[in-house]
C-alpha positions as CSV (number, residue, x, y, z in Angstrom):
1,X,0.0,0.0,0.0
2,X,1.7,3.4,-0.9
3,X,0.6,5.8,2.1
4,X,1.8,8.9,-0.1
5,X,-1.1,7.8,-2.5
6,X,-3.6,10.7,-0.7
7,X,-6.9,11.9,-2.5
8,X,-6.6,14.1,-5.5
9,X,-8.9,16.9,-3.2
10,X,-6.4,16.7,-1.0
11,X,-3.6,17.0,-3.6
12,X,-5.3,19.9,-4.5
13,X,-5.3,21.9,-1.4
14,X,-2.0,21.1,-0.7
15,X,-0.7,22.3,-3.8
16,X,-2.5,25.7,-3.9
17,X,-1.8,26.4,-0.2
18,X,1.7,25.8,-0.9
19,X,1.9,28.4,-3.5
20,X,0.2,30.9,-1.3
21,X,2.1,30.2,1.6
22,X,5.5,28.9,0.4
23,X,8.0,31.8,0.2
24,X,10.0,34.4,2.2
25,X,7.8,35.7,5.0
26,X,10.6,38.4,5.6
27,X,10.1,39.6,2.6
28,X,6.2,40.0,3.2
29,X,7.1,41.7,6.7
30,X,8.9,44.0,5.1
31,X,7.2,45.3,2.3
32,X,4.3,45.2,4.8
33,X,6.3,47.7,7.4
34,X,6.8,49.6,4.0
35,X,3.5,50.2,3.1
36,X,2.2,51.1,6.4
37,X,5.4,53.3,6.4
38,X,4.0,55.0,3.5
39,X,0.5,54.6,4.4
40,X,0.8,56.7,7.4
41,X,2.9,59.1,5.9
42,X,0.2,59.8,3.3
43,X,-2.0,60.1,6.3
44,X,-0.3,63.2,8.0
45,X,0.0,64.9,4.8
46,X,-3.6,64.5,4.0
47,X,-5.1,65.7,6.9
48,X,-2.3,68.7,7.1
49,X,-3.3,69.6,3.8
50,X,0.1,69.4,2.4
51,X,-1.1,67.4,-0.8
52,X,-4.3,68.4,-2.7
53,X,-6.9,65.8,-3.6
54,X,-5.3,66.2,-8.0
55,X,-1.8,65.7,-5.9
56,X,-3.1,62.6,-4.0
57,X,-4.4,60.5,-6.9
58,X,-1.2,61.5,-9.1
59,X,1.1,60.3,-6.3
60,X,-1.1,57.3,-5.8
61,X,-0.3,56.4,-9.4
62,X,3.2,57.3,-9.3
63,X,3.6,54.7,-6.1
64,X,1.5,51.9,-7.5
65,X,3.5,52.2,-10.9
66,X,7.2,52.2,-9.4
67,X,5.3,49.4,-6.9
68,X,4.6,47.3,-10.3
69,X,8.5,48.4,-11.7
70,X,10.1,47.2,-9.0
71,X,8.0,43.9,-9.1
72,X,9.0,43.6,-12.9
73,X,12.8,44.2,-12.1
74,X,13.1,41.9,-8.8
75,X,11.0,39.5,-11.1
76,X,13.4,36.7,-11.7
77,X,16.0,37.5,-8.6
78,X,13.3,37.7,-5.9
79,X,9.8,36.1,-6.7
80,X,8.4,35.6,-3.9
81,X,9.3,39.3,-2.6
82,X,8.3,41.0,-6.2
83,X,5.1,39.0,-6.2
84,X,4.5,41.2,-2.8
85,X,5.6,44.8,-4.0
86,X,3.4,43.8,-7.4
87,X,0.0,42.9,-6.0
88,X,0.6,46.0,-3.6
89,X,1.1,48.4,-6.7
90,X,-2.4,46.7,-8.4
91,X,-3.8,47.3,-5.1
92,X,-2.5,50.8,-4.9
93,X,-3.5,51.5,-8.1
94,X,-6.9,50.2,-7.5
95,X,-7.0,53.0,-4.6
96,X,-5.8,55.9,-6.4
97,X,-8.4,55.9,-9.3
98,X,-11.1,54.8,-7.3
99,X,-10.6,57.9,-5.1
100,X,-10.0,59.9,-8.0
101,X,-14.0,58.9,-9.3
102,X,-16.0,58.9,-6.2
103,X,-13.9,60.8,-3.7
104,X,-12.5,63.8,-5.3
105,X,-14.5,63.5,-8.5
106,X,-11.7,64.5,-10.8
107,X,-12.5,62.3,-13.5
108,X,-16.0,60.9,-14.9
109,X,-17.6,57.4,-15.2
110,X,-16.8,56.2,-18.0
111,X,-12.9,57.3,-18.1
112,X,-13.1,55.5,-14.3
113,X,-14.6,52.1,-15.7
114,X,-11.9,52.2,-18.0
115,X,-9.0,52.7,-15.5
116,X,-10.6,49.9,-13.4
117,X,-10.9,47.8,-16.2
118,X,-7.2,48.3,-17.4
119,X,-5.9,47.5,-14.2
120,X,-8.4,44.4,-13.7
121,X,-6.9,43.1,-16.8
122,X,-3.2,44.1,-15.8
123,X,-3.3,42.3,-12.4
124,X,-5.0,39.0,-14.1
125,X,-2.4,39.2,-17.5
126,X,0.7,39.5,-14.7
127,X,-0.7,36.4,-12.8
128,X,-0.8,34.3,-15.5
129,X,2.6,35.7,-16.7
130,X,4.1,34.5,-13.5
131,X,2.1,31.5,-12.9
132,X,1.3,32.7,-9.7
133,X,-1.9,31.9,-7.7
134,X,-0.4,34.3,-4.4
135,X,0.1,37.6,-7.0
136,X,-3.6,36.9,-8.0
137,X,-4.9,36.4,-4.3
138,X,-2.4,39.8,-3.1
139,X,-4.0,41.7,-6.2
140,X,-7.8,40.8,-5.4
141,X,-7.7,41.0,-1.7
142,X,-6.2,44.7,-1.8
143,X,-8.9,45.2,-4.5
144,X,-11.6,44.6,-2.7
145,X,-10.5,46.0,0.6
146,X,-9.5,49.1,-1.2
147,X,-12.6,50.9,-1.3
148,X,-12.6,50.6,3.1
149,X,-8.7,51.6,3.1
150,X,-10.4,54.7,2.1
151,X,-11.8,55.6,5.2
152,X,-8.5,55.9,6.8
153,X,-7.3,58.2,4.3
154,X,-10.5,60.4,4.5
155,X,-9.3,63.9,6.2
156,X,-12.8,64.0,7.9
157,X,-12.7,60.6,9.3
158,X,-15.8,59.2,7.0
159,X,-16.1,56.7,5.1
160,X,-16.8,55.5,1.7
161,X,-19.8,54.1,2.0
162,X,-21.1,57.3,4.1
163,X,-20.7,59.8,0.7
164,X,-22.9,60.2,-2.5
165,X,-21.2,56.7,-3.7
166,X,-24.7,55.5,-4.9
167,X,-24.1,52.9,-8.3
168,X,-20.2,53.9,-8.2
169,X,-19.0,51.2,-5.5
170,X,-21.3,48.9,-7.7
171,X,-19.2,49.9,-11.0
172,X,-16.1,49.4,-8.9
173,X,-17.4,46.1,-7.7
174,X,-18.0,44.6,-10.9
175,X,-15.4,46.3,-12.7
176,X,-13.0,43.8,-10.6
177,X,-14.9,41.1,-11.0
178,X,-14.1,41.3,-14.5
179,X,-10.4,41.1,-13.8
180,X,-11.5,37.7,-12.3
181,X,-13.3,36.6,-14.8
182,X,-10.6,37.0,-17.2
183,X,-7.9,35.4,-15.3
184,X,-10.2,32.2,-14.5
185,X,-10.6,31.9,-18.6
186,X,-7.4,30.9,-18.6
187,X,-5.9,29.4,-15.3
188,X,-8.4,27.3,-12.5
189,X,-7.5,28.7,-9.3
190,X,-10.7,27.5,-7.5
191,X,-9.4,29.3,-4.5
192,X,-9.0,32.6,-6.3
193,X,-12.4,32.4,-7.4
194,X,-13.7,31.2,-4.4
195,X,-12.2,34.4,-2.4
196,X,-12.7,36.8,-5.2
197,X,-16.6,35.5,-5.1
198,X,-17.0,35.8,-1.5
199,X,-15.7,39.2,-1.2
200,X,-17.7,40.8,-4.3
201,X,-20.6,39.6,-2.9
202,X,-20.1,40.6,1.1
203,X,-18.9,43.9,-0.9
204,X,-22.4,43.9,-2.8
205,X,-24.2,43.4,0.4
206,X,-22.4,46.3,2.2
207,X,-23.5,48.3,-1.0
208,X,-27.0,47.6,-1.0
209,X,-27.4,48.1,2.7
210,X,-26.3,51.6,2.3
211,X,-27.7,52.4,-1.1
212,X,-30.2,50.0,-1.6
213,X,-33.4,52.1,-0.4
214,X,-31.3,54.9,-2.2
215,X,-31.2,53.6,-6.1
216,X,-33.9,51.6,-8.3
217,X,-34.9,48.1,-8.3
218,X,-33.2,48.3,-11.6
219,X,-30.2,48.8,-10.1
220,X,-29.5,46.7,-7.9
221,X,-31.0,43.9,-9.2
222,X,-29.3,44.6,-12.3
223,X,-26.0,44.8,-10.6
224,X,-26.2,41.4,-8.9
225,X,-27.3,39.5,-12.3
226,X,-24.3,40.9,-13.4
227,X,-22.3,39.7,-10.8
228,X,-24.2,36.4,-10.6
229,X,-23.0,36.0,-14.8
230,X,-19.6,36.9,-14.4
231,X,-19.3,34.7,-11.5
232,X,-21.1,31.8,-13.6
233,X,-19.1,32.1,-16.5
234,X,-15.9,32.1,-14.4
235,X,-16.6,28.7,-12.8
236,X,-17.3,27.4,-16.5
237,X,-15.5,29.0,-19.5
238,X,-12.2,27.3,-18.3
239,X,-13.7,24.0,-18.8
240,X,-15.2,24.8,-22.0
241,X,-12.5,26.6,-23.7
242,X,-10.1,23.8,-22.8
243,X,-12.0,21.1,-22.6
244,X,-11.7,20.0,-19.0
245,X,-13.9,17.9,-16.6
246,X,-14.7,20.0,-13.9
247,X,-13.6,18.8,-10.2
248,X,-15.9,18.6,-7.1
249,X,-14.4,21.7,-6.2
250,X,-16.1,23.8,-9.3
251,X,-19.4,22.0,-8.8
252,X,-19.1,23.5,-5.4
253,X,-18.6,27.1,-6.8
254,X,-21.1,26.6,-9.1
255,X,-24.0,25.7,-6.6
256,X,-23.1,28.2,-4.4
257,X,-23.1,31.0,-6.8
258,X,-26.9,30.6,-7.9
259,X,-27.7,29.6,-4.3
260,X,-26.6,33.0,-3.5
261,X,-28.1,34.8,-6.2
262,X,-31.3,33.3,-5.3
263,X,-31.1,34.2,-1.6
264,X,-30.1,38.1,-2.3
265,X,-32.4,37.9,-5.4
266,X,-35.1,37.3,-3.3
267,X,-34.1,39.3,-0.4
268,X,-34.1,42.0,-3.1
269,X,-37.6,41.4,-4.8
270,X,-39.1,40.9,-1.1
């Protein structure tokens, strides 16, 4: 009997933990310490009024870019520690023009959707690049957490969800989402989808309880079908395009994305 012989699930988890987990943890430690350096920094000049809001985004860019440089350089030398500075930079990046549209309004809708978009794409183009599950799970947890990091960078002390945000946290939301949906076309990280589903939706949820007496039952149903698609395509299209059998694992992401579209849907409609 070969005792190394373990269930494929099991293979599986194994496998993807390791290359979330495996690496230098110096390395996260200190680009952590780094960007809370920076992080408070920002926060003193904020609230002092030493930067305007034009000044704030622009340097937000300028960080997130030299964050995604340094990545690119350190690449083959460091991956583990560029894989860090890299899905900080998409997560900075993420920030700036996110602020940029609903905080300081400084640029429109449309221009917005488009910057989200880019760096959706970006972040899910540099994962596959790499082959790297842990850039894709840095990128998407700062995504998503982005729109909160806010709060602490608000002068006043409010936060995002307390301004006129109305749809644009929705747009935000799904303009993400998208970045996962392209990444999952071509790679089957179930546990990339699995956090990037659970955190659109709680992020959906936090949305609607603000805004949801606020906008139309077009709206926000709208907005959740959306969601519910993308999230029903990304469990599928890698199975179709490359003809795979999908595992227990998809099945399970499958279920529970149209058992939770029927539970808000109805919450919604009721």
């Amino acid at each position: 009997i070969n005792k190394n012989n373990k269930p494929p699930w099991q293979k599986l988890i194994r496998n993807d933990w390791e290359s979330i987990l495996g690496g230098n943890w110096l390395a996260v430690i200190g680009v952590t310490a780094l960007i809370f350096g920076v992080g408070f920094f920002l926060k003193l000049a904020f609230d002092n009024n030493w930067i305007d809001p034009t000044g704030r985004v622009i340097l937000g860019i300028a960080v997130g870019g030299l964050f995604l440089g340094g990545g690119y350089y350190w690449w083959k030398k460091y991956p583990f520690y560029s894989h860090v500075i890299t899905g900080g930079g998409i997560a900075i990046l993420y920030l700036s023009f996110f602020a940029g549209f609903t905080l300081y309004h400084l640029i429109n809708i449309y221009l917005a959707t488009s910057l989200l978009f880019l760096v959706s794409t970006t972040s899910a183009a540099l994962a596959i690049r790499r082959q790297s599950m842990a850039l894709a799970i840095i990128g998407i947890i700062g995504a998503f957490s982005a729109p909160f990091i806010l709060m602490g960078f608000d002068s006043h002390g409010s936060s995002v969800v307390d301004g006129d945000v109305n749809i644009e946290l929705l747009i935000y939301l799904i303009a993400v989402d998208i970045g996962v949906l392209a990444l999952s076309t071509f790679r089957n990280w179930q546990w990339f989808i699995l956090l990037a589903f659970v955190c659109s939706f709680i992020g959906f949820e936090v949305w609607r309880s603000e805004f949801g007496s606020e906008v139309s039952l077009l709206i926000s149903y709208g907005g959740l079908t959306i969601m519910f698609l993308i999230f029903a395509f990304a469990t599928t299209l890698f199975h179709l395009v490359w003809r795979r059998i999908p595992r227990d694992f998809d099945r399970v992401l499958m279920v529970l994305n149209a058992a939770v579209y029927f539970y808000l849907s109805s919450s919604i409609l009721w």
